[in-house]
N, C-alpha and C positions, 0 to 999 in steps of 0.2 A: 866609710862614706854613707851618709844617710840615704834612706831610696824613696821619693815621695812622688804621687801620682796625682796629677790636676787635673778631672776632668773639667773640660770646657765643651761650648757650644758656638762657636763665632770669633770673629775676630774683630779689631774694633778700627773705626774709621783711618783713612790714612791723615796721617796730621796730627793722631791725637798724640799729647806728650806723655812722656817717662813722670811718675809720679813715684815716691820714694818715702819711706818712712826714715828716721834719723839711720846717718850709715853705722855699719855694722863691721868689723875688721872683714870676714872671711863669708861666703856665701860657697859653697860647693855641695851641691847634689843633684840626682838626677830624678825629669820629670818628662814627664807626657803632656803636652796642649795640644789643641788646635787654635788654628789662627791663619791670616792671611800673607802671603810671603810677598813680599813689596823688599823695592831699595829706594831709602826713605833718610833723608838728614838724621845722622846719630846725635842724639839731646846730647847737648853739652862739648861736643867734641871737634865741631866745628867740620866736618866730612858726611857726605853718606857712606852707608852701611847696611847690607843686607840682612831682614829682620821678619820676625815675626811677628803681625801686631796682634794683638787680643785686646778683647771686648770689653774684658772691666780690669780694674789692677788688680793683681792677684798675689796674693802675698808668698814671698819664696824663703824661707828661712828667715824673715822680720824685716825682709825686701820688697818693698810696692813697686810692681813694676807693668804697665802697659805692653811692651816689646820684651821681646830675647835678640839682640845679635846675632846670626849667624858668623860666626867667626871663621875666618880662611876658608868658608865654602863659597865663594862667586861662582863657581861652576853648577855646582849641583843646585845652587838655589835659583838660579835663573834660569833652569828649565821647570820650575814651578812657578815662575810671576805670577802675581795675583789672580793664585790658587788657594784655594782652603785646603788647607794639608794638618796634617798630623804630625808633630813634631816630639821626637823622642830624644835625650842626648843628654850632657852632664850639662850642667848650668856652676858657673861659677862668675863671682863678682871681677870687675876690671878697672882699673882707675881712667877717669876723662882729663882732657888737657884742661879743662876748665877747675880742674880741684874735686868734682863729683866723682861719682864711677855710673856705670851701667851693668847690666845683668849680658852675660855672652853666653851661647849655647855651643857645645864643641862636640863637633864629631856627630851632626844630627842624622837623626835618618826620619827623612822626609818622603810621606804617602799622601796622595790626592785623597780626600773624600769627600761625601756630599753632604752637604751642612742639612739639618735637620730643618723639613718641612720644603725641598727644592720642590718645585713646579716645572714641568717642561712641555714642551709645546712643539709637535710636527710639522715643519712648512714645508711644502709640494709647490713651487711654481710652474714645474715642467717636469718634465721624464730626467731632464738633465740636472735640475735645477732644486736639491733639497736642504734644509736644516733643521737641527734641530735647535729649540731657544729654550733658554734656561734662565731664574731668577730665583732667590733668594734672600732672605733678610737676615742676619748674624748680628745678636743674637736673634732667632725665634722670637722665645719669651724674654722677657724683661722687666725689671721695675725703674722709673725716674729717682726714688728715694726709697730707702730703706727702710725698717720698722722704729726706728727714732726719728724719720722724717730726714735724715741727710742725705743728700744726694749723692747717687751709685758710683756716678761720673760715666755711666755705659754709652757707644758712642756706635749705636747698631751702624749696620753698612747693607749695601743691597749688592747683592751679587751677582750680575747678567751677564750670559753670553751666548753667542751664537757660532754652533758647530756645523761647519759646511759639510756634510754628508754629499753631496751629488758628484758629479760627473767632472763640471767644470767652476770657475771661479766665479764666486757670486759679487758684483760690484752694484752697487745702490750709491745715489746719488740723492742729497739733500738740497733745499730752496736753498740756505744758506749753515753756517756752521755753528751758529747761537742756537739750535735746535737738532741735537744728533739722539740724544733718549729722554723719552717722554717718560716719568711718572706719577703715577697714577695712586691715591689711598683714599678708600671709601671704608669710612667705619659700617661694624655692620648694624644692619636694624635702623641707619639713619639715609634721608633721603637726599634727591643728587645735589641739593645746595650746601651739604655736609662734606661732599667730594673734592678735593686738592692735589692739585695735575704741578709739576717743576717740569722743565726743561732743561737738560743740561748740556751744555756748549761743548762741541770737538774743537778739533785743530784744520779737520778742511770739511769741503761740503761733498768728497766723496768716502765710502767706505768700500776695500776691498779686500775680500775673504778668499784667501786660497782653499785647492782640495786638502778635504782632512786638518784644516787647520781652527784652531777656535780662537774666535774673537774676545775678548772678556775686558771687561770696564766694574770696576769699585766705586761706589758713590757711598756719598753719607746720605741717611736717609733722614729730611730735612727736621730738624727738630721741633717745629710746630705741626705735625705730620699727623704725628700720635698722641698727645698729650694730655689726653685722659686716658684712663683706666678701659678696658675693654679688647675687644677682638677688631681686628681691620682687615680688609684685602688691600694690596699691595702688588699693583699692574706695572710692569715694566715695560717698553716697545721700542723700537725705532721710531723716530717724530715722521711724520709725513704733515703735506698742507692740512689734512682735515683732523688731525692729530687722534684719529678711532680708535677706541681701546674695545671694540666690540671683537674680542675674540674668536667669537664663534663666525663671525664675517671673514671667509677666506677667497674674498675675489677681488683686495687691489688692495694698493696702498701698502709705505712702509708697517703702518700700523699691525698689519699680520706678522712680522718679527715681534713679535712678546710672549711673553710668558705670564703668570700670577702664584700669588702664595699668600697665604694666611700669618698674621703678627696676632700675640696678644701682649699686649700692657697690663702690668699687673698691681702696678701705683702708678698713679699720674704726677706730670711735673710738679713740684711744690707751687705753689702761688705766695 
């Protein structure tokens, strides 16, 4: 059995599909990624299935593949939901009901780690009352197109969460639930009419964080966001009414739930 190693850096949006080169009889070897662990509709199979996604397709024995299956692990992978983990394990091909197959990982063994470039941020509202917040972008770096100009298909993700550190349960309340995280991407060297804020919609207009528990939310980071070449910050928050991504402001407002971190783009979208 071949032994091959894939370093990655990210994992890639939820939603994005299984991409495949012409199939192949047999795929079987073992590899290392990182990627985000979500349970996500299996392409082609017509079920979900808990997976690994990653960031750009990455070719596995002349198999393109965006995901790995975890196979027979719903235990152990659902104590990592979308988490950035390190994923080690044999990789072999499976056939879909649909006539295709998919790539499965068997017998993974799954580690938490911090995706390259996290930013985290201290909040103290009271003696009782602390967390910490965390963001991320996956990939880091990236290109829109390649050195022949075709595009990568990378499908970066923003990584945010917030870890209850304090005493007792932290619960925050939103105007409404079209507005639960605010982001934020300021290219650098350009000034604030350069700056582009999204909001992304929950499910109610409260949030509540038990002790020691971490909140954590996966977005895609909007594809007109970054799309030229160059370096950007990338502010993530909780929304509040006056939606302040002033950081360094720590007397009100959800707005002090955020974090920031640094992207560079390294080819712009094609035009």
């Amino acid at each position: 059995m071949k032994r091959l190693v894939v370093a990655l850096v990210a994992a890639a949006a939820p939603g994005a599909a299984q991409v495949n080169t012409p199939p192949v009889p047999l795929v079987d070897t073992v590899i290392t990624v990182r990627g985000i662990v979500q349970n996500r509709a299996a392409v082609g199979a017509g079920r979900s299935a808990w997976m690994v996604y990653l960031p750009l397709p990455q070719v596995v024995q002349r198999v393109r593949t965006n995901s790995l299956e975890l196979e027979a692990q719903a235990a152990e992978a659902g104590r990592h939901v979308d988490e950035y983990v390190e994923a080690k394990g044999r990789v072999v091909s499976r056939p879909d009901s649909g006539g295709g197959f998919h790539l499965a990982m068997l017998d993974a063994e799954l580690r938490e780690v911090d995706p390259d470039g996290l930013g985290s941020t201290n909040v103290e509202m009271n003696l009782l009352q602390r967390a910490i917040v965390s963001v991320a972008v996956v990939p880091q770096r990236f290109a829109w197109q390649d050195s022949a100009g075709a595009p990568t298909h990378v499908t970066p993700s923003i990584l945010f969460s917030i870890r209850n550190i304090g005493q007792i349960d932290l619960t925050l309340g939103f105007k409404d639930s079209n507005g639960i995280i605010c982001v934020h991407v300021r290219p650098e060297g350009f000034s604030s009419p350069d700056e582009r804020t999204w909001r992304y919609a929950g499910t109610s207009r409260s949030l509540r964080i038990g002790q020691a528990v971490t909140f954590r939310q996966v977005l895609p980071l909007p594809d007109s966001s970054a799309d030229h070449a160059g370096r950007y910050t990338v502010v993530a928050t909780l929304c509040d009414d006056t939606q302040g991504f002033d950081l360094r402001n720590q007397t009100g407002g959800h707005g002090r739930f955020g974090s920031q971190t640094d992207i560079e783009v390294r080819s712009g979208r094609p035009r």
